[in-house]
Every structure is written in C-alpha cells, then in structure tokens.
Backbone as a chain_set.jsonl record, in Angstrom:
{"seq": "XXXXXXXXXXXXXXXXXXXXXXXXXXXXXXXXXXXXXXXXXXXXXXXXXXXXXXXXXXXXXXXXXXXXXXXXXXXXXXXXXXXXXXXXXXXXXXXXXXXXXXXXXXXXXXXXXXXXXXXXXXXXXXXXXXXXXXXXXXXXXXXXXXXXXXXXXXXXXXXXXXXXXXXXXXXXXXXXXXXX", "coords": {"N": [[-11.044, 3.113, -38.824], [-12.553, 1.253, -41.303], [-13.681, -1.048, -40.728], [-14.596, -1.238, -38.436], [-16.644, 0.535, -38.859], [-18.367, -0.543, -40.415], [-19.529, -2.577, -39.782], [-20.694, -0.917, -37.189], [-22.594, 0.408, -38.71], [-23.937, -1.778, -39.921], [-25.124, -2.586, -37.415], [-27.101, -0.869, -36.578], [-28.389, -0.903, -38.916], [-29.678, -3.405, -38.946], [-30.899, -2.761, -36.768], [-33.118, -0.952, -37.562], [-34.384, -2.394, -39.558], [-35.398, -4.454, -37.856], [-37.111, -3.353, -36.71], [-39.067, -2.006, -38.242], [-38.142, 0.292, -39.865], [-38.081, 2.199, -42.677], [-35.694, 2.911, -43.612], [-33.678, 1.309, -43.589], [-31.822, 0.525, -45.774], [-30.384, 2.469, -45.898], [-28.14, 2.078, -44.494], [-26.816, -0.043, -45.027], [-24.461, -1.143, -47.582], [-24.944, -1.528, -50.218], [-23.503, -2.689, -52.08], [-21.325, -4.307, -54.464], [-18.352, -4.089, -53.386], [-19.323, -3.424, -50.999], [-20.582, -6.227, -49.789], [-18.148, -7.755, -50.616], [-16.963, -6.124, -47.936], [-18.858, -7.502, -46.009], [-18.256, -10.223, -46.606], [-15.129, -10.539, -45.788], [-15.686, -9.463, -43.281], [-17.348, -11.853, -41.985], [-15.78, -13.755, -42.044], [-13.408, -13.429, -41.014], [-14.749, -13.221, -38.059], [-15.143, -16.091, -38.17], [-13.016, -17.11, -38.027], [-11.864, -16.551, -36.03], [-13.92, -18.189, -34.161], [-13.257, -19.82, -34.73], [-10.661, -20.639, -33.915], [-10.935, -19.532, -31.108], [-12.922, -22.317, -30.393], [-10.756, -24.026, -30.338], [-9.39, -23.73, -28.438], [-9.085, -25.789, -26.149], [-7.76, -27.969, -27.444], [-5.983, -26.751, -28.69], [-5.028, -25.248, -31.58], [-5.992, -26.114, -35.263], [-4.141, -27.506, -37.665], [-3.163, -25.109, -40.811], [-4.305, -26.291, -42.62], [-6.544, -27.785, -41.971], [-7.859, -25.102, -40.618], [-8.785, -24.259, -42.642], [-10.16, -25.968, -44.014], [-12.16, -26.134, -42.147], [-12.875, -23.301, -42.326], [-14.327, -23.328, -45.026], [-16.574, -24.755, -44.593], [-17.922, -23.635, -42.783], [-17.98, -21.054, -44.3], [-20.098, -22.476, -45.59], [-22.607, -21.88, -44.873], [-22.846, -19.188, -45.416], [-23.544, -19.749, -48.073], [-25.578, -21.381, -47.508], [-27.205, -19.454, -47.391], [-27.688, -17.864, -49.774], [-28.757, -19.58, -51.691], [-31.369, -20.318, -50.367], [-32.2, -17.365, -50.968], [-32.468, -17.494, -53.688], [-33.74, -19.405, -54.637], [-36.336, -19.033, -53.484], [-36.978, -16.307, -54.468], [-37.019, -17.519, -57.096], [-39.415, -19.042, -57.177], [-41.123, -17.642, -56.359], [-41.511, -16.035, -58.134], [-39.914, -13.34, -57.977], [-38.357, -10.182, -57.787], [-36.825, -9.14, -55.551], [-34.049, -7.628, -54.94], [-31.028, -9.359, -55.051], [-28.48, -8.97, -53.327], [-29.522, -6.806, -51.638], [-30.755, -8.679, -49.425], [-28.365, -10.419, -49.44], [-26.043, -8.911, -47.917], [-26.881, -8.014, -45.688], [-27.938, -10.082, -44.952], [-25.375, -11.268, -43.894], [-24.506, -10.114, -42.039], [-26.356, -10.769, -40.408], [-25.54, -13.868, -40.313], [-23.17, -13.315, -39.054], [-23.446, -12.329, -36.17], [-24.772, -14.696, -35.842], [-23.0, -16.44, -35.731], [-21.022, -15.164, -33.319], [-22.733, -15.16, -31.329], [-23.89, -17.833, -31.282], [-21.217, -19.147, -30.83], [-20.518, -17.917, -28.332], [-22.683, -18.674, -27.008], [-23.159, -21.609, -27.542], [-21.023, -22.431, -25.95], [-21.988, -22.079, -22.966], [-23.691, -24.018, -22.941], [-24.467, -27.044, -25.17], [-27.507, -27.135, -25.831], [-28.234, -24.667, -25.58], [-27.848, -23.349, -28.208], [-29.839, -23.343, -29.598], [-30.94, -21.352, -28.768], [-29.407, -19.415, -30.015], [-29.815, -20.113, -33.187], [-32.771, -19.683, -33.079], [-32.591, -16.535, -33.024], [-31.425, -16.079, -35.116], [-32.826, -17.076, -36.835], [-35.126, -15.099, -36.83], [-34.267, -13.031, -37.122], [-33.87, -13.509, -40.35], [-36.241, -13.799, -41.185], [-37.159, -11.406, -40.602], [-35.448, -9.601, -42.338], [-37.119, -11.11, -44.676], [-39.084, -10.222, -44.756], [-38.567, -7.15, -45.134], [-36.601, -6.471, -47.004], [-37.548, -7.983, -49.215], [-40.163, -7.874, -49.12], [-41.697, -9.487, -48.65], [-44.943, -11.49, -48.139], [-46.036, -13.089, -44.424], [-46.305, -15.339, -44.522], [-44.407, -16.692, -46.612], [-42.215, -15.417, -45.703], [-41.99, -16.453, -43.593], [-41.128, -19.069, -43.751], [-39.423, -18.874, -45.831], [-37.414, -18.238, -43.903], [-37.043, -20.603, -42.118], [-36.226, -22.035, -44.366], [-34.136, -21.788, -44.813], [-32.509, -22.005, -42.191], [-33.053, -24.77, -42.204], [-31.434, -25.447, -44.194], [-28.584, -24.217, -43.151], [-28.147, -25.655, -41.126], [-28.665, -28.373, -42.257], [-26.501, -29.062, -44.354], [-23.947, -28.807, -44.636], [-24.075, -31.407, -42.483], [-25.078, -32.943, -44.145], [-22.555, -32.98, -46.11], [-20.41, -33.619, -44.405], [-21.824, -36.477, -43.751], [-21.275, -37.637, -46.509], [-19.035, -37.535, -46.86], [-17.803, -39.414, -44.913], [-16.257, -42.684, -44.652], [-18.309, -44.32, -43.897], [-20.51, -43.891, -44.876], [-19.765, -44.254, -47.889], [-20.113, -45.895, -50.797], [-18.418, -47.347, -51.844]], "CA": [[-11.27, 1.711, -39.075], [-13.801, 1.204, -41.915], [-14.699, -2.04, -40.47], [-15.771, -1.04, -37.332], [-18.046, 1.432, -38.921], [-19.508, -0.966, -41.069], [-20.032, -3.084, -37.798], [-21.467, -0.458, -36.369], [-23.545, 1.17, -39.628], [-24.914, -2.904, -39.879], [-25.842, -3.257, -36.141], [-27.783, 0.082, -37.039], [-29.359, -1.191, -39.834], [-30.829, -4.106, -38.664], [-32.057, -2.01, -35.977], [-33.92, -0.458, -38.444], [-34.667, -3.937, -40.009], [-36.383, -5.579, -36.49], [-37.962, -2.102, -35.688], [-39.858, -2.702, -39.45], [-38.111, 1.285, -40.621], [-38.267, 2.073, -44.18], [-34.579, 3.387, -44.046], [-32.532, 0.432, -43.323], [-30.8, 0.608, -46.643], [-29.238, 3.517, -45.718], [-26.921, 1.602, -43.159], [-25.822, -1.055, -45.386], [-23.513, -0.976, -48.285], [-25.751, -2.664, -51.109], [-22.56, -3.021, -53.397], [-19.93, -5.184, -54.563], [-17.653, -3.748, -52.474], [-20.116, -3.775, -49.416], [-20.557, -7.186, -50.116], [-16.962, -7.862, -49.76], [-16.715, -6.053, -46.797], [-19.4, -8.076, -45.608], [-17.539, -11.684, -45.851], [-14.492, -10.74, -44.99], [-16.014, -9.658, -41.244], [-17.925, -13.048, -41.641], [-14.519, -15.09, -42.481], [-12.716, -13.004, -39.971], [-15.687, -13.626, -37.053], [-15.58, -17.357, -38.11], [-11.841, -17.979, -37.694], [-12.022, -16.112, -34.447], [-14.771, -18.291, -33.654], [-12.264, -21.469, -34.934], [-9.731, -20.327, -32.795], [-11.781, -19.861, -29.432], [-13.579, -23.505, -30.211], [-9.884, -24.596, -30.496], [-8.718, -23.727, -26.847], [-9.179, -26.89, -25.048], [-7.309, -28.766, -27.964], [-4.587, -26.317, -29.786], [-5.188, -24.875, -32.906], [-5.634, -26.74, -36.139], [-3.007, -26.907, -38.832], [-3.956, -24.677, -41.807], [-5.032, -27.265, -43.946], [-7.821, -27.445, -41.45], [-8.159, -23.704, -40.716], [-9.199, -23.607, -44.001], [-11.616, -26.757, -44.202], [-13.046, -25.308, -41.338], [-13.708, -21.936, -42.869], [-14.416, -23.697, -45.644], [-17.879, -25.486, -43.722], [-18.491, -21.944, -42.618], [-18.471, -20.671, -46.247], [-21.626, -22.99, -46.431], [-23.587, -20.914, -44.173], [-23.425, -17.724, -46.859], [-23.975, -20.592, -49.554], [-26.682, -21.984, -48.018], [-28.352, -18.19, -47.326], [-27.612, -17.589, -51.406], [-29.465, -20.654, -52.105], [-32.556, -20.074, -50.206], [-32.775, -16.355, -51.207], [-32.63, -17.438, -55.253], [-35.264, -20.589, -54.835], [-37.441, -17.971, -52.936], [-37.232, -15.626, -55.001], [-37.272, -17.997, -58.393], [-40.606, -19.762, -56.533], [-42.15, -16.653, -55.984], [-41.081, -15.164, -59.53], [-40.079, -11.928, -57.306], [-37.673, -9.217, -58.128], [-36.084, -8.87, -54.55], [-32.88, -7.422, -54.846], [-30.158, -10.755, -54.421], [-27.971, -8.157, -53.217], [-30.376, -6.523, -51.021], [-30.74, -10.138, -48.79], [-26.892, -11.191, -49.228], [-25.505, -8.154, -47.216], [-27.5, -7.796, -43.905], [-27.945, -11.503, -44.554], [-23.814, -12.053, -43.644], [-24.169, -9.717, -40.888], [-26.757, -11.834, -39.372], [-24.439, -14.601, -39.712], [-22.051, -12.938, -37.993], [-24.467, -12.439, -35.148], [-24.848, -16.131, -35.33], [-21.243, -16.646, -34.935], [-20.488, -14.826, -32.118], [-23.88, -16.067, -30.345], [-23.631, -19.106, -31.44], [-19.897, -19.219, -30.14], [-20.953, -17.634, -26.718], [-24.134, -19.442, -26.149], [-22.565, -23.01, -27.137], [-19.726, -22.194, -24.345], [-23.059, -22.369, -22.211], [-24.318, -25.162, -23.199], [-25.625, -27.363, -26.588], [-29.034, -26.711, -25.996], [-28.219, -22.91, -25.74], [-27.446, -22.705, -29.776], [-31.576, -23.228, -29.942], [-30.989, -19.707, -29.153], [-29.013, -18.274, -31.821], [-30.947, -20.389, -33.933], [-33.863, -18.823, -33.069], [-32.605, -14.936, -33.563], [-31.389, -16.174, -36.512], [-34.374, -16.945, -38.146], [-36.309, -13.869, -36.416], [-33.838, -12.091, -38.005], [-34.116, -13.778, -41.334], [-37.534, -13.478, -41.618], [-37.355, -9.966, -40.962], [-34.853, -9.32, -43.561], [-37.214, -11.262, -45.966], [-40.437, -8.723, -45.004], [-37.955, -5.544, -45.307], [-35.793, -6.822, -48.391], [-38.381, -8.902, -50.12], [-41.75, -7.444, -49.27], [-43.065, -10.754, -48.662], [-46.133, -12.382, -46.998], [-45.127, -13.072, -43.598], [-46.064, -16.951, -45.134], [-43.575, -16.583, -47.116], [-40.909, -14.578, -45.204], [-41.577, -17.178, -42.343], [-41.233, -20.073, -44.984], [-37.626, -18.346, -46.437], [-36.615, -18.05, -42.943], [-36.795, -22.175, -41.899], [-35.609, -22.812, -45.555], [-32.809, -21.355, -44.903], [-32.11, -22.43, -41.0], [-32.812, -26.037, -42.263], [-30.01, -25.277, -45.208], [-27.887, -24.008, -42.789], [-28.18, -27.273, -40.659], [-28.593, -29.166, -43.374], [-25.319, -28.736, -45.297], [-22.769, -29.109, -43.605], [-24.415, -32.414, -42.226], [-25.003, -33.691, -45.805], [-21.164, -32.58, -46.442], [-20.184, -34.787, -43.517], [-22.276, -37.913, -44.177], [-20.906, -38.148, -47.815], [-17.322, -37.446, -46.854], [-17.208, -40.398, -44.154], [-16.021, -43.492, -45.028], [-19.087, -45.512, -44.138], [-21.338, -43.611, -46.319], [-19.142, -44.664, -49.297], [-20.529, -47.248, -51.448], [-17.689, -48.66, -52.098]], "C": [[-12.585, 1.527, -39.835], [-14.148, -0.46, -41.694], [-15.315, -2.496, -39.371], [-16.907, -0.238, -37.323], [-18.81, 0.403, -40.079], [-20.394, -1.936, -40.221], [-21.283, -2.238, -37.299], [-22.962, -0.137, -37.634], [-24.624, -0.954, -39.617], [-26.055, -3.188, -38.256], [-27.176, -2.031, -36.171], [-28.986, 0.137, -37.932], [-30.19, -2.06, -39.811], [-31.629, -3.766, -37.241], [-33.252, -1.731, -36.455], [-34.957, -1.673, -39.311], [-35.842, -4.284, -39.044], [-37.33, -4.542, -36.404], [-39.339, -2.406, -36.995], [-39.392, -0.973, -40.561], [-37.492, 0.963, -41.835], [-36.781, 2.475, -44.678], [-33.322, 2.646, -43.767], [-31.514, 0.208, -44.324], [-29.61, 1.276, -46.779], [-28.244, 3.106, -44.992], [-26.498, 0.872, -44.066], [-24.928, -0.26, -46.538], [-23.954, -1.949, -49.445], [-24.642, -2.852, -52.382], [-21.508, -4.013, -53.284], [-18.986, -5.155, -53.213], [-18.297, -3.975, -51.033], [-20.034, -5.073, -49.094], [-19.186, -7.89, -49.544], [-16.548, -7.64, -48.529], [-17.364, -6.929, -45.741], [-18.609, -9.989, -45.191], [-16.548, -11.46, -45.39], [-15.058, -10.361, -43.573], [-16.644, -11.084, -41.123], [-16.831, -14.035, -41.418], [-13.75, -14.563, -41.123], [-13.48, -13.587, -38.088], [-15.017, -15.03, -37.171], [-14.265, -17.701, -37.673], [-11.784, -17.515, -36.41], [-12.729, -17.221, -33.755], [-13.982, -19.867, -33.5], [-11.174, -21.509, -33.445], [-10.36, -20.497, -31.395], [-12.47, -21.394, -29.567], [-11.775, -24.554, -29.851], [-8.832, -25.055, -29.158], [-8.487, -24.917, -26.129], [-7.886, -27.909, -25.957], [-6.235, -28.503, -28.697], [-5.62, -26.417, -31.435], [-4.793, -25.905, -34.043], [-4.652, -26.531, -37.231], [-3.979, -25.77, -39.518], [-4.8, -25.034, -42.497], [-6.816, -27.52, -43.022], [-8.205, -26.482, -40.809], [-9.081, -23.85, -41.835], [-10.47, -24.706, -44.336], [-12.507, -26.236, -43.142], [-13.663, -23.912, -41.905], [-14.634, -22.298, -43.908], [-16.395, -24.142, -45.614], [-18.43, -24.021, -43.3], [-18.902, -21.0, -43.475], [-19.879, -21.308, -46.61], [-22.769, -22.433, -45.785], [-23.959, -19.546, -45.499], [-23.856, -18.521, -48.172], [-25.564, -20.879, -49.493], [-27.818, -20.486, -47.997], [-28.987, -17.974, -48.716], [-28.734, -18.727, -51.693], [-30.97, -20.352, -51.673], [-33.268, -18.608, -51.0], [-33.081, -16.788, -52.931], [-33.422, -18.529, -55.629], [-36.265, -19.963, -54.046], [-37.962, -17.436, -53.92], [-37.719, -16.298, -56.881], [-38.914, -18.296, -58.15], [-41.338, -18.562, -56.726], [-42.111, -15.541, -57.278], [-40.959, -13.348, -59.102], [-38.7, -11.034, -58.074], [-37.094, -8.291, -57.223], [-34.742, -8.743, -55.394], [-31.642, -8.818, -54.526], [-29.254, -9.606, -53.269], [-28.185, -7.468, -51.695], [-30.542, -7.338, -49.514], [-29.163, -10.153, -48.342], [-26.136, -10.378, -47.793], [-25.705, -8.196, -46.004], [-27.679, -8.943, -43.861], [-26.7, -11.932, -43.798], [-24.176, -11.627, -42.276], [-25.227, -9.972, -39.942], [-26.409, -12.852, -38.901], [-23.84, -14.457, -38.694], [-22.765, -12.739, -36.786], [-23.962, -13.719, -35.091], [-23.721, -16.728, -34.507], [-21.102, -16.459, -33.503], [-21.728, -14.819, -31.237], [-23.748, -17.128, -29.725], [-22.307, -19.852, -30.478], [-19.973, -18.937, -28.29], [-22.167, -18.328, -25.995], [-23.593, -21.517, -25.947], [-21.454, -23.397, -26.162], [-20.243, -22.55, -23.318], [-23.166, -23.778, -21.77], [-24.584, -25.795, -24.854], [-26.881, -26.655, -26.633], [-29.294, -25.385, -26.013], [-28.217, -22.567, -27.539], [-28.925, -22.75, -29.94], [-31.603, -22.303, -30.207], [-30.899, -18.899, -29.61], [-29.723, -18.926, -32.835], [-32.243, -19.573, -34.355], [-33.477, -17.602, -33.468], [-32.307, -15.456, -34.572], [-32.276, -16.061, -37.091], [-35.006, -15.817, -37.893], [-35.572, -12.943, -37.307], [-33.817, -12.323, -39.684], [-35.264, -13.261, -41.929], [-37.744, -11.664, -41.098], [-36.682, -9.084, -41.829], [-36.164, -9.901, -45.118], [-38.73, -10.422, -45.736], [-39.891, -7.616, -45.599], [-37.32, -5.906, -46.854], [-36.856, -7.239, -49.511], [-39.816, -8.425, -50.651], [-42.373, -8.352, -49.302], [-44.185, -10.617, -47.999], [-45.039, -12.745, -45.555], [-45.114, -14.979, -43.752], [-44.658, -17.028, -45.742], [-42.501, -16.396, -46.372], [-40.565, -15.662, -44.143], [-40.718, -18.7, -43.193], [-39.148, -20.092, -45.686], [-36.886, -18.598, -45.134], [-36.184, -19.93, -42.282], [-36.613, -22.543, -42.915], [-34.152, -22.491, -45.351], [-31.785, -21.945, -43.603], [-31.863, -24.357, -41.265], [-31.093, -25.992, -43.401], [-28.724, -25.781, -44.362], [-26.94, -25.268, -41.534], [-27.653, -28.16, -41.676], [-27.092, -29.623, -44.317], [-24.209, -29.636, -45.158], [-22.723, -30.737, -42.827], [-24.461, -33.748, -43.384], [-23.35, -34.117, -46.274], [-20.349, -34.03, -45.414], [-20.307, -36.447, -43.765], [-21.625, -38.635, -45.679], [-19.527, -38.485, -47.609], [-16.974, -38.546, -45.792], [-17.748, -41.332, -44.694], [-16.959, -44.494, -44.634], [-20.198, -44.733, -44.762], [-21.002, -43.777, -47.062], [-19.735, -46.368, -49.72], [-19.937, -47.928, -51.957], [-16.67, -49.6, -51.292]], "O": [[-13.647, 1.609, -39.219], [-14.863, -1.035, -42.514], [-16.079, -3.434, -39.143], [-17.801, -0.128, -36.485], [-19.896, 0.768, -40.53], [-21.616, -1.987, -40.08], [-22.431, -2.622, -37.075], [-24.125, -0.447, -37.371], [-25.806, -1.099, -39.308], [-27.161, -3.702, -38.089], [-28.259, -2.424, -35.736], [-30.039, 0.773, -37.883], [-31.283, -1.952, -40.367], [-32.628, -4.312, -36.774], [-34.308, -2.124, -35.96], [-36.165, -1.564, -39.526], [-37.017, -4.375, -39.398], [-38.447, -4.857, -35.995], [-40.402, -2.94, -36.677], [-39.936, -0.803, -41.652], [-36.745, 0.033, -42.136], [-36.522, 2.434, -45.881], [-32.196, 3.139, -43.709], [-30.419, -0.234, -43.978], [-28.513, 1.077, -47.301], [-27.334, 3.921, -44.837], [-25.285, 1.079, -44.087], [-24.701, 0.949, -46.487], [-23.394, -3.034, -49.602], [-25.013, -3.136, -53.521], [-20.959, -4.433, -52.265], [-18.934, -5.973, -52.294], [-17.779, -4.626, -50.125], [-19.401, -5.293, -48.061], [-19.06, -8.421, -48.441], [-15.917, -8.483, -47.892], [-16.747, -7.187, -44.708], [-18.495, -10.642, -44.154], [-16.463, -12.034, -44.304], [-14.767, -11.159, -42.682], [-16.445, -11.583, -40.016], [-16.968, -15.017, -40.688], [-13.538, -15.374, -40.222], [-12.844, -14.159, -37.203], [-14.247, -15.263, -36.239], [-14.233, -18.642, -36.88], [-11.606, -18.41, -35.584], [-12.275, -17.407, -32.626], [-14.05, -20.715, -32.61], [-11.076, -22.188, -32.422], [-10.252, -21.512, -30.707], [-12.587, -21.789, -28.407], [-11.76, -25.603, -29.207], [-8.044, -25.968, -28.91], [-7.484, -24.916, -25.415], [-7.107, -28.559, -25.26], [-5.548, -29.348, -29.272], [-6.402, -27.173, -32.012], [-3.713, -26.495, -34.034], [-4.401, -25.399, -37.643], [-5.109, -25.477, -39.126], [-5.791, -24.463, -42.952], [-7.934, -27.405, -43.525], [-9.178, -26.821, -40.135], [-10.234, -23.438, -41.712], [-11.544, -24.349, -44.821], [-13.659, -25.925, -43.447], [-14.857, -23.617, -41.85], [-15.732, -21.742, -43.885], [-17.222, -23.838, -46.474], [-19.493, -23.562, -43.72], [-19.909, -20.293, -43.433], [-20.629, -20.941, -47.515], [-23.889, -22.592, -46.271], [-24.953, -19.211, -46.143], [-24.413, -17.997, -49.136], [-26.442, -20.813, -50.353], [-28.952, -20.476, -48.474], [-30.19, -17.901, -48.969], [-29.809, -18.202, -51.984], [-31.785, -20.145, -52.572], [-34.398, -18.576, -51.488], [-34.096, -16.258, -53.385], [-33.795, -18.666, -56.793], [-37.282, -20.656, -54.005], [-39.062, -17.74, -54.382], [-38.481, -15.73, -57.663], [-39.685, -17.77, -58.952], [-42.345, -18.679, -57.425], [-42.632, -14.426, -57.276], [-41.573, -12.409, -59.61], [-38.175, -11.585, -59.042], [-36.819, -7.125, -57.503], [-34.397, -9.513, -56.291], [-31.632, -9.096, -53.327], [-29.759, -9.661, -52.148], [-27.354, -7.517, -50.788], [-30.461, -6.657, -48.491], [-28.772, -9.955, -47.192], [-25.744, -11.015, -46.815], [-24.796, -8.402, -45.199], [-27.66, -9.346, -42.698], [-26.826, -12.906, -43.055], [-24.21, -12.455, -41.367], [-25.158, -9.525, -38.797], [-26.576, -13.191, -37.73], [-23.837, -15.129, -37.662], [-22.187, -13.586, -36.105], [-22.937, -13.994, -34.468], [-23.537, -17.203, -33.386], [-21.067, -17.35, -32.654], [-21.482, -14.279, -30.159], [-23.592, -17.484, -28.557], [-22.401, -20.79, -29.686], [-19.569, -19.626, -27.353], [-22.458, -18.455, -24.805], [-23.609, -22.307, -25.003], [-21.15, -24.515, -25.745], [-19.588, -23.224, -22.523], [-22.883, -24.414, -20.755], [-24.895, -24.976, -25.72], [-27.18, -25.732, -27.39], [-30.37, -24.913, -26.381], [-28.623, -21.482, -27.956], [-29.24, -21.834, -30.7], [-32.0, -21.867, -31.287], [-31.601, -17.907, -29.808], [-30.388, -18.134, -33.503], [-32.613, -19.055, -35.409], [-34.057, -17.328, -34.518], [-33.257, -15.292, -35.337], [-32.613, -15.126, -37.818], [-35.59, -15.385, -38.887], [-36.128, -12.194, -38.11], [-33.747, -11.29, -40.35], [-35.339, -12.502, -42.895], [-38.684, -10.973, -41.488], [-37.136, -7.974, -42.11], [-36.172, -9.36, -46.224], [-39.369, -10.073, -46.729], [-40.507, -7.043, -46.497], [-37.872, -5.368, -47.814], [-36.848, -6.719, -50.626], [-40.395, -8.462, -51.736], [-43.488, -8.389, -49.821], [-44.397, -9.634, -47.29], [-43.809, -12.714, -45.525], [-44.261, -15.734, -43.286], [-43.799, -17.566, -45.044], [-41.709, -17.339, -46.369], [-39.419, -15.903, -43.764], [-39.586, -19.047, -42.856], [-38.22, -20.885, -45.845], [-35.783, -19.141, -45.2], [-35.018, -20.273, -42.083], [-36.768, -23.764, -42.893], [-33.198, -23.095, -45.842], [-30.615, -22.276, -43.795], [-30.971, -25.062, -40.793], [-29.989, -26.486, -43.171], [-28.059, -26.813, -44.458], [-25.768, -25.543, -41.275], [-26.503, -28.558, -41.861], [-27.004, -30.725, -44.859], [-23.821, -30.757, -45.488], [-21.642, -31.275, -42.589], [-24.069, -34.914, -43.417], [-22.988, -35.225, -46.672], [-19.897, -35.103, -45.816], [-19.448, -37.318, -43.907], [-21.525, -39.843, -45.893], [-18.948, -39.474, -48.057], [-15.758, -38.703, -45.682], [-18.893, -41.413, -45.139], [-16.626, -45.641, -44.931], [-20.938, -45.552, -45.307], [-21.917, -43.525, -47.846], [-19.741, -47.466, -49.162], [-20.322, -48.952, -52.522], [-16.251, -50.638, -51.805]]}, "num_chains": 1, "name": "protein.A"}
C-alpha cells in the first residue's frame, strides 16, 4: 500500500520537522507526483471526515459531497496563498513545493484532530488549531529558513486564511449578504 507508506514516511518526516533535523526531506516526496499523493490522502481524510460529521443526520447527496470537499479544498488554497505572499513579501526563494507537501499532511492532521477533538467539544478545535500552527511554523523555519518573526507571522497568516475563507465564502453566498 503506497499510501500507507507515505502516511507513515510523512508522520516521520515531520518528526524530523518538530525535532528541528536537517533530514526531513528525505521522508517526503517533494514532486509532482508526491504532491498528488499528498491531496488525494487530504481529499480522502476530508470525505471520511464528511461522512463521520454526517452520522447524526445521513449522508449528503453528492452534489453536496462535493461542495463540501469543495470548502475543504480551501484549506490547501488558503496554505498556497499564504506560502506565495510570504514568500513574495520576503522576496525568498523557499521551495513552493517544499511547504505544499508536509503542508497537506499537516492538514490532514488537522482533519482527523479536528474531527476527533470537535466530537469532544467546540472549544476543543482551539486544539488542533493550535498544533496546526506549531506545526506550520515549524514547517516555515525547516522549509523556509525564516526568522522565527516571520515563520510565526506565516503561521497565523495562514490559520487566519484558513478561518477566514470559508467564512468569507459563506457570507457572500447567503442571501442576506446580497445587495440585491
């Protein structure tokens, strides 16, 4: 199953990541293809994650399967976004690439945190929140070579994004935000 070893080679790598070792590249899969492998486990996590939120109420048609994934898709959008106004801001020469990869499979973390901690409680997602960003910002020291100004800076640009989005997306799309 090459996507339980990339599972495993990621949970590996951001070992290597949090710890601060210089060989965390070696776990990922810094290519196209990696890449790929990377969303589909994120798309796969997330509908899993649709599905289990879905229990109490029955599964949504497709048509909202798919807007749902869809809202979930803006999580890797809004990561992309922060890493390329970082990196434009800071006129750096981080890898995009580099970021995107171990970036998903912090997502995916989030997911299945996120998913298990909000089962908890609301006030539990603080929690994945939080690793999130710890883990962000330690992707943008190891990936980036930032300041930890900086790296901390990328890491709540990105958590607000990730908030942010999806909320924006919302407010526009209901009918009393319409101006007409």
């Amino acid at each position: 199953m090459k996507l339980w070893a990339a599972l495993r080679d990621a949970t590996r790598g951001w070992s290597a990541i949090v710890a601060g070792r210089g060989n965390w590249r070696d776990f990922f899969s810094l290519t196209a293809p990696g890449l790929v492998t990377a969303l589909f486990i994120y798309f796969f996590i997330a509908f899993l994650a649709i599905a289990i939120g879905s229990i109490e109420n029955g599964m949504p048609a497709i048509v909202g399967v798919l807007i749902e994934l869809a809202v979930q898709g803006l999580s890797v959008l809004a990561l992309l976004v922060a890493v390329l106004l970082t990196r434009a801001a800071l006129k750096s020469q981080a890898e995009i690439i580099a970021f995107m990869v171990p970036g998903i499979y912090a997502l995916v973390f989030y997911l299945v945190a996120g998913t298990i901690l909000a089962a908890i409680g609301l006030i539990m997602l603080t929690l994945a929140f939080a690793g999130l960003g710890y883990l962000l910002f330690r992707l943008a020291r190891m990936a980036g070579g930032w300041t930890i100004g900086v790296s901390v800076a990328f890491a709540v640009f990105t958590i607000v994004l990730l908030v942010g989005m999806p909320m924006t997306l919302y407010m526009l799309s209901s009918p009393a935000a319409s101006p007409t």
